[in-house]
Backbone as CSV, one residue per row, in Angstrom:
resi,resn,N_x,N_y,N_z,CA_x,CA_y,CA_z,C_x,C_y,C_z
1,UNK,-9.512,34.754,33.982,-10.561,34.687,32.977,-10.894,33.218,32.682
2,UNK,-12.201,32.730,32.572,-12.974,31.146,32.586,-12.959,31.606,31.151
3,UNK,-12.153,30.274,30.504,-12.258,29.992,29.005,-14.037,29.568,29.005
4,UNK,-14.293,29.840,27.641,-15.891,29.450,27.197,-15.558,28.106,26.603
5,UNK,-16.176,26.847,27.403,-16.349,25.701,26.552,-17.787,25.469,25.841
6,UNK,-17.478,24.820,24.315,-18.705,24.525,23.630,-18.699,22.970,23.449
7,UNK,-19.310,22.250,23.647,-19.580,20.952,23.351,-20.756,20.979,21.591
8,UNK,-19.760,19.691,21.146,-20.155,19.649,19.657,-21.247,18.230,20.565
9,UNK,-21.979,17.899,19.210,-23.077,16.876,18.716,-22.403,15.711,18.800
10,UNK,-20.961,16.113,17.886,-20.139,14.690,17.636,-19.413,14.040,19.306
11,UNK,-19.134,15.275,19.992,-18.321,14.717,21.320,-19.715,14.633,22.176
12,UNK,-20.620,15.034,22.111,-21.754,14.214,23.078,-21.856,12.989,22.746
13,UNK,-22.395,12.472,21.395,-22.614,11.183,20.592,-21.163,10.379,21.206
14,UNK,-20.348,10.570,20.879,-18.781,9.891,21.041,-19.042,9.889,23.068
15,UNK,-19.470,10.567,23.890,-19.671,10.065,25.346,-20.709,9.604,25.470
16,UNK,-21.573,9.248,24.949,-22.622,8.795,25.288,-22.528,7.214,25.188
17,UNK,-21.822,7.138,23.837,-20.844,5.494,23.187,-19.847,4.816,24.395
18,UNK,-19.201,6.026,24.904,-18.290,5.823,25.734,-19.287,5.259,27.290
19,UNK,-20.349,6.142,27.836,-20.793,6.021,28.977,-21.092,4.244,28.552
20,UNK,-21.832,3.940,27.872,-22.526,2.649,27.312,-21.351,1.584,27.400
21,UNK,-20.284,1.817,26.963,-19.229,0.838,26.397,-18.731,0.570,27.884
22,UNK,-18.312,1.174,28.960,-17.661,1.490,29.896,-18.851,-0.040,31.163
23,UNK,-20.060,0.888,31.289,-21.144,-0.058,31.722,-21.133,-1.450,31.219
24,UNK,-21.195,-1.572,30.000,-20.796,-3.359,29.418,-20.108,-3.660,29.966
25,UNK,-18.775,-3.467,29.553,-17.302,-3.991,30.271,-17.294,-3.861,32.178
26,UNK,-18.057,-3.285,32.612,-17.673,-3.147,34.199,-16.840,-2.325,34.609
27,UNK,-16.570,-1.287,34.028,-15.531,-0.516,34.017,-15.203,-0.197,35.713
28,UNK,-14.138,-0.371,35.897,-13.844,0.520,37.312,-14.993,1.425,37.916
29,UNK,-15.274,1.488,38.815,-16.301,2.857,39.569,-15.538,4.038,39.352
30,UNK,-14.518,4.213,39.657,-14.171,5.614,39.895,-13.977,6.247,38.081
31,UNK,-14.382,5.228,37.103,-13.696,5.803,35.715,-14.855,6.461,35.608
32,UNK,-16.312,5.526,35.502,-17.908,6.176,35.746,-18.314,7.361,35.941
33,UNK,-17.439,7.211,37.805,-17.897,8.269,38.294,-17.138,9.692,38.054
34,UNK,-16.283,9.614,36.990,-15.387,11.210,36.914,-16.232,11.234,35.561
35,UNK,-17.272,10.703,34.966,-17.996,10.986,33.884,-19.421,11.767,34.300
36,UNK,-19.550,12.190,35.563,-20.637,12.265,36.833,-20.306,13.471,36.928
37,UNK,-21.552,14.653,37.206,-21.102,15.546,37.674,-21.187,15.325,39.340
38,UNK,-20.446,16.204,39.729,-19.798,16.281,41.545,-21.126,16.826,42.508
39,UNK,-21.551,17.957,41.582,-22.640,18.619,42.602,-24.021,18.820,41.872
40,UNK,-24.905,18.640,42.263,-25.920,18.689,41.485,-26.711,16.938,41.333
41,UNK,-26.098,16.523,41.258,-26.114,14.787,40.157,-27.522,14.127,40.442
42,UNK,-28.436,14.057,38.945,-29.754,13.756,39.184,-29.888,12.682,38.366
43,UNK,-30.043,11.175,38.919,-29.515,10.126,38.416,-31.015,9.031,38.757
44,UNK,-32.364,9.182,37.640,-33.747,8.873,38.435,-33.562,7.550,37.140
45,UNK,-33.216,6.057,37.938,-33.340,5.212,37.719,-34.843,4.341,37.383
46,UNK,-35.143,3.327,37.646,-36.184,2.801,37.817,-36.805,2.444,38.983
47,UNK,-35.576,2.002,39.608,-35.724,1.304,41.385,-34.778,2.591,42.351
48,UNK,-35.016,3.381,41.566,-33.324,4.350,42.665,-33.427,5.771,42.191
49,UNK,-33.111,6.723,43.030,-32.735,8.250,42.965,-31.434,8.174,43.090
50,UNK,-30.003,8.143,42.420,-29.031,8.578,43.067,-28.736,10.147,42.105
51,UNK,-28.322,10.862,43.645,-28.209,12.451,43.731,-26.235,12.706,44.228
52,UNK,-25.592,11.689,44.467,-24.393,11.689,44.776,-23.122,10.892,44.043
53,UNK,-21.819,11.011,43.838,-20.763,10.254,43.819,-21.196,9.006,44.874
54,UNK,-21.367,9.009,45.915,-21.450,7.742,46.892,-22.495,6.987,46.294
55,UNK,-23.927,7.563,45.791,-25.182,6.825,45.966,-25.029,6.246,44.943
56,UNK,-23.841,6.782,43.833,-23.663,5.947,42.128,-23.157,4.726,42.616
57,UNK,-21.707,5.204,43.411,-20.884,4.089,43.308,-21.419,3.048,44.446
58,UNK,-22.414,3.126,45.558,-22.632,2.114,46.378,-24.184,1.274,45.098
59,UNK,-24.831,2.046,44.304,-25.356,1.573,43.242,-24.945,0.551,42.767
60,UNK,-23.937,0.995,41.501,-23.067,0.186,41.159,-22.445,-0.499,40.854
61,UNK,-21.551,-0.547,42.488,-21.061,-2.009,42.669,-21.536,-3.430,43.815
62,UNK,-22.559,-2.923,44.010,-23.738,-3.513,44.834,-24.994,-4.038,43.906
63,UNK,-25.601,-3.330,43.121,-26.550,-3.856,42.038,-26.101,-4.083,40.653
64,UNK,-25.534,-3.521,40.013,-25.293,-3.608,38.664,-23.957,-4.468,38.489
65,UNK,-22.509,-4.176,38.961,-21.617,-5.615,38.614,-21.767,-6.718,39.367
66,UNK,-22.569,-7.067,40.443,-22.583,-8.296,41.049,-24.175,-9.026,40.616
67,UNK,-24.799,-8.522,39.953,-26.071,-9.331,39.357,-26.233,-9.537,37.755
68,UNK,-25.534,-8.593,37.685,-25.815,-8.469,36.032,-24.507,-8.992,35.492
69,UNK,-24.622,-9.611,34.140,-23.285,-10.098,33.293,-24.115,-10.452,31.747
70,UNK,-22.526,-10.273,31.037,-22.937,-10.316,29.646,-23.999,-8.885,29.133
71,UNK,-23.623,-8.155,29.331,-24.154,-6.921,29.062,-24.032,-6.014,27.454
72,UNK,-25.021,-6.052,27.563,-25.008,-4.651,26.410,-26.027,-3.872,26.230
73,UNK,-25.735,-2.739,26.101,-26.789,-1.447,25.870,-26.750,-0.646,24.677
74,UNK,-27.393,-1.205,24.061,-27.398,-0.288,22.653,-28.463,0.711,22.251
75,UNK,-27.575,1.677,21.808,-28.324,2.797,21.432,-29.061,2.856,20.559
76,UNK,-30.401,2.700,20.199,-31.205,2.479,18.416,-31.826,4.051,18.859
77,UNK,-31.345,4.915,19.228,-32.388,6.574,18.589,-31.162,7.480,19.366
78,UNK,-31.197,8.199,19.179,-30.015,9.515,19.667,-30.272,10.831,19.401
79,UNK,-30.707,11.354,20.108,-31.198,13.183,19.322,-30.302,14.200,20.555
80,UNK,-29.442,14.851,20.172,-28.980,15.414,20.746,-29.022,16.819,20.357
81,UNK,-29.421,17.763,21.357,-29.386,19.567,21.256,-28.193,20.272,22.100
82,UNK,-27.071,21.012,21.204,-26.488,21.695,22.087,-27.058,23.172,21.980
83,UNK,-26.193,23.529,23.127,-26.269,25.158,23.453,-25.345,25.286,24.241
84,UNK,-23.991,25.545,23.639,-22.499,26.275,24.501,-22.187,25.004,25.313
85,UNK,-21.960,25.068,26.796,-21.538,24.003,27.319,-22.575,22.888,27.901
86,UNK,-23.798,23.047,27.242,-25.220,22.510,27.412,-25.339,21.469,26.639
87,UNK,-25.851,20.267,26.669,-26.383,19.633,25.810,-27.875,18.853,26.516
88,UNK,-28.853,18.667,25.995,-30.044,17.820,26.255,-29.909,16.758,25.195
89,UNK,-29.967,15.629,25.741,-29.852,14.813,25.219,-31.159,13.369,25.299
90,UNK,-31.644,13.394,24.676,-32.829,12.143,24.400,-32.319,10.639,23.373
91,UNK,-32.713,9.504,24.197,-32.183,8.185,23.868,-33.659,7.587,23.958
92,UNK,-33.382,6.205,23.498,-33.784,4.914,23.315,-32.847,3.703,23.345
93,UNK,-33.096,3.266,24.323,-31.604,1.654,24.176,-32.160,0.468,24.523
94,UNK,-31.550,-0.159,24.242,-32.103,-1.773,24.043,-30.856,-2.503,24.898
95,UNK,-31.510,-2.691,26.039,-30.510,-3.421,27.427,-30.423,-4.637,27.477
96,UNK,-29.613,-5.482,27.049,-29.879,-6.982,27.377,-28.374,-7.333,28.297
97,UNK,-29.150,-8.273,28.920,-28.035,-8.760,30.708,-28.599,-10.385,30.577
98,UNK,-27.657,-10.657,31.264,-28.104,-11.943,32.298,-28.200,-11.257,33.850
99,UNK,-28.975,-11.765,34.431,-28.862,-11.785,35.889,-29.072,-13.097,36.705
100,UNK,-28.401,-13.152,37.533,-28.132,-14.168,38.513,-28.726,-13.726,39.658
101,UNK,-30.104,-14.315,40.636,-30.450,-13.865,42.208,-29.987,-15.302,42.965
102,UNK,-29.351,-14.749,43.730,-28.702,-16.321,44.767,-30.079,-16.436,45.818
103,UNK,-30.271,-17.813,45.846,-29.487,-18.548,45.376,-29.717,-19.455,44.007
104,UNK,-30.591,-19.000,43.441,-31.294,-19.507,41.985,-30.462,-20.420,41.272
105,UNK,-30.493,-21.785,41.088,-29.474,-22.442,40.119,-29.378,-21.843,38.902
106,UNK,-29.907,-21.289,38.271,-29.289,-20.891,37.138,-29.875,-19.331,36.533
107,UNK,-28.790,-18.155,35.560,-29.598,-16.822,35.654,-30.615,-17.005,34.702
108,UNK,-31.007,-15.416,34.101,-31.671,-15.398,33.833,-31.825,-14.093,32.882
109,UNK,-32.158,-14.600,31.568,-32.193,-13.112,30.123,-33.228,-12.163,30.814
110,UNK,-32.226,-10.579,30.765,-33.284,-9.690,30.807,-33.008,-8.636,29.825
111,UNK,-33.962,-8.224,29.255,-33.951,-7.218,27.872,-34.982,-6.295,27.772
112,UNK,-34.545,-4.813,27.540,-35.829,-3.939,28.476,-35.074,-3.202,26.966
113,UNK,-36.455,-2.442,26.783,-36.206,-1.302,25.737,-36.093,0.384,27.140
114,UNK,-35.716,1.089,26.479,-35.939,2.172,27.364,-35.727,3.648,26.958
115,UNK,-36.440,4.000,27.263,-36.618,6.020,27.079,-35.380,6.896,27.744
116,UNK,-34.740,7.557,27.426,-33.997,8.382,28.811,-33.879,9.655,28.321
117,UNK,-33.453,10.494,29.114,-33.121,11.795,28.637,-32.282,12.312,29.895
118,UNK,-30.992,12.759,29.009,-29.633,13.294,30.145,-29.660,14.755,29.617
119,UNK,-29.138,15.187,30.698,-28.206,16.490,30.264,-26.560,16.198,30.876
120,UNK,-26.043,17.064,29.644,-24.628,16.475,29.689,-23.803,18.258,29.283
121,UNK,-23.014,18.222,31.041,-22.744,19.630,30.260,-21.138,19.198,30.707
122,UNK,-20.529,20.689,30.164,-18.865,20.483,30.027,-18.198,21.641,30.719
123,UNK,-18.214,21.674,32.210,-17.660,22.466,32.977,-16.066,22.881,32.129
124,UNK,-15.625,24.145,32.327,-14.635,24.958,31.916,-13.468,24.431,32.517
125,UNK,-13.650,24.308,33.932,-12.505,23.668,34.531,-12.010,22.283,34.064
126,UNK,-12.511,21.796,33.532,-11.852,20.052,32.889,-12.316,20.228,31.078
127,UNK,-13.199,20.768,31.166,-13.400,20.368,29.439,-13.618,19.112,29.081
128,UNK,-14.248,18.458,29.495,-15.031,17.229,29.754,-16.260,17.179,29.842
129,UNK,-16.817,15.985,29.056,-18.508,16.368,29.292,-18.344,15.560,30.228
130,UNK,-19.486,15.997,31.265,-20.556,14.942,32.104,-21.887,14.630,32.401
131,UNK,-22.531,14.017,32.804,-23.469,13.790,32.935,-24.233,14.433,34.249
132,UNK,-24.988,15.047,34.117,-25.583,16.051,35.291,-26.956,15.574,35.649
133,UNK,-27.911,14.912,34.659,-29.401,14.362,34.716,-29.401,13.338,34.024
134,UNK,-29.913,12.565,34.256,-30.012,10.966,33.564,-31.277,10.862,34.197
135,UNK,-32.028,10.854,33.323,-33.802,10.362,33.690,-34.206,9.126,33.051
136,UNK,-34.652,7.439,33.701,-35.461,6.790,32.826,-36.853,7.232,32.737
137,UNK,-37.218,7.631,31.701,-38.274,7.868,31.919,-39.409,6.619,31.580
138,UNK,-38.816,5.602,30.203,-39.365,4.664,30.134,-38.838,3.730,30.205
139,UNK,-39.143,2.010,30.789,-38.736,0.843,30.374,-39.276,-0.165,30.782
140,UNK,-39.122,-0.644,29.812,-40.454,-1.926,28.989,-39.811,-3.134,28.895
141,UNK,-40.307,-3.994,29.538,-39.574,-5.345,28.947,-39.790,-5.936,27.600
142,UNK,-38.859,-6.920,26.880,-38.824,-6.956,25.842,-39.472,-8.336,25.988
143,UNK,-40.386,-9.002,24.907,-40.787,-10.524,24.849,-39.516,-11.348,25.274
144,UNK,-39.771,-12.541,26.525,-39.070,-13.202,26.333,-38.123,-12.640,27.728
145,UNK,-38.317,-11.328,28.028,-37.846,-10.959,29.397,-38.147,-11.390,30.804
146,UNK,-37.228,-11.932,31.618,-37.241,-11.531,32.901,-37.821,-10.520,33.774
147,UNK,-38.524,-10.100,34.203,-38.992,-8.933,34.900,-38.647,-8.790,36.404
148,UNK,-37.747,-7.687,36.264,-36.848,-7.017,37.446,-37.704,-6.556,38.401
């Protein structure tokens, strides 16, 4: 018998903090990617489709920890809907990085506001949320930005 998992408001909000906090710091790939769902994974970036574990982690650690530093992504809007092991989830975050392109003497501030909307569900077998859809749908540079 498959126990019924329900995901609360508060443990989406509390991974969503977590997905964000993890990305700042550079967290390991493989910590990321067990926050990922395995099959399914619809991950529509700005510059990128990744649909896999591989296409995250060659992502990554190929574009995101070797260009970007000094990171933070903050959340200013959060609306989250559950339903059982369902959640839809709609954001707004405010991204600011440095980036470095070699061989450029010196980087360069980039700060993008942005739209997204995930779904984040919590398979029975782990009881863990993950992330199953991650859509940007918007992002805007902020005055004073770099443009990627």
């Amino acid at each position: 018998m498959t126990e019924t998992v329900t995901l609360t408001r508060e443990q989406v909000t509390r991974f969503v903090t977590d997905w964000y906090a993890a990305l700042d710091e550079h967290a390991p790939t493989e910590h990321l990617v067990a926050m990922l769902a395995d099959d399914g994974l619809d991950m529509q970036m700005p510059e990128i489709t990744l649909r896999s574990h591989d296409d995250f982690r060659t992502w990554y650690e190929t574009t995101i920890i070797n260009r970007y530093f000094d990171e933070t992504e903050e959340v200013q809007s959060l609306d989250v809907t559950v339903d059982g092991a369902r959640a839809d989830v709609r954001m707004v975050t405010r991204w600011r990085a440095r980036r470095w392109n070699p061989p450029a003497p010196r980087s360069e501030q980039v700060d993008y506001t942005s739209t997204k909307s995930w779904v984040v569900e919590c398979p029975p077998e782990t009881g863990s949320p993950i992330i199953s859809r991650y859509v940007v749908e918007g992002f805007v540079p902020n005055e004073g930005s770099a443009v990627l």
